[in-house]
C-alpha positions as CSV (number, residue, x, y, z in Angstrom):
1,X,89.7,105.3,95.6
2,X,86.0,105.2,96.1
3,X,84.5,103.2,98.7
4,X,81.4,101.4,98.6
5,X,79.2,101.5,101.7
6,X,75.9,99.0,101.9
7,X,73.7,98.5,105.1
8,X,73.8,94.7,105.9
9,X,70.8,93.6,108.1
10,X,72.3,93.8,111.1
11,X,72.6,97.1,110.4
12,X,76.6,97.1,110.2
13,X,77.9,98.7,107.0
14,X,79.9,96.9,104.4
15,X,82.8,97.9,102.1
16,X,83.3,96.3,98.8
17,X,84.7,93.0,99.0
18,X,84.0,91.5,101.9
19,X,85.2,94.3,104.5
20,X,83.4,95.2,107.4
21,X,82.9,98.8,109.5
22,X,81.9,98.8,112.7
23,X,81.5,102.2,114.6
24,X,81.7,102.3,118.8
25,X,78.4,103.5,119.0
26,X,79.5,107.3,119.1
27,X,78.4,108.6,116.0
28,X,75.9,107.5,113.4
29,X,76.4,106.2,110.3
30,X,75.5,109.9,108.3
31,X,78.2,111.0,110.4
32,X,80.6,107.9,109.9
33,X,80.4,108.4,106.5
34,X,81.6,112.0,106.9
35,X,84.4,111.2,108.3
36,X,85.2,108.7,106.0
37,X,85.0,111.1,103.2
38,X,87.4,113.8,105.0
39,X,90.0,111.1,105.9
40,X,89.4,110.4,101.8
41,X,90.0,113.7,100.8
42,X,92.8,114.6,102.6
43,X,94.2,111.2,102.3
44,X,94.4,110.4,106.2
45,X,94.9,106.5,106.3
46,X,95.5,104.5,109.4
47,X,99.0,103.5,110.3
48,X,98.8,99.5,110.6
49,X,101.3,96.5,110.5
50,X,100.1,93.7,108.3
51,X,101.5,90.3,108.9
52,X,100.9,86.8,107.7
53,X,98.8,84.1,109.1
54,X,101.7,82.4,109.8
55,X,103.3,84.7,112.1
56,X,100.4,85.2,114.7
57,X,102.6,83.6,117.6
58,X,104.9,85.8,117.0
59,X,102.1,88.1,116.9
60,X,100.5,87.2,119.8
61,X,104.0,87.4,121.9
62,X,104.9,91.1,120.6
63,X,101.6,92.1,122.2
64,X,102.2,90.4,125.7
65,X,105.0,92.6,125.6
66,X,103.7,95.7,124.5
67,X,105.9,95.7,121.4
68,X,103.2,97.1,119.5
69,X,103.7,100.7,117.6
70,X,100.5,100.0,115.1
71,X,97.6,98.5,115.0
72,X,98.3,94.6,113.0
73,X,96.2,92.9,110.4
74,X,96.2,89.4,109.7
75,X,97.0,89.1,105.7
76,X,95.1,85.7,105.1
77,X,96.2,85.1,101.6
78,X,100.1,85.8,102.6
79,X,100.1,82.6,103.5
């Protein structure tokens, strides 16, 4: 996997198609990068739940409850 990084001009990096990262201001992006290259090399990946469009209310509920174990992404093409 090799990742693609491009300074926008609002100074946010891009990833190859049409991804965005943003950092929280801790760190800059020499050392964002780094990171990025460890988590690469020892294939660290974030745990996430990816859901369709249609299911945000269901979404949206599971978080008023705090029935959340991962972090979600909205799959725009599942339709």
């Amino acid at each position: 996997m090799s990742i693609l990084f491009i300074r926008s001009r609002r100074g946010r990096i891009r990833l190859a198609r049409r991804r965005r990262l943003a950092s929280s201001g801790a760190a800059g992006t020499k050392d964002t990068r780094a990171m990025l290259a460890f988590c690469q090399q020892h294939n660290i990946v974030a745990d996430v739940e990816v859901v369709a469009i249609r299911d945000i209310n269901s979404v949206l509920a599971r978080l008023e409850k705090g029935d959340v174990r991962y972090r979600f992404v909205i799959d725009m093409q599942r339709g």
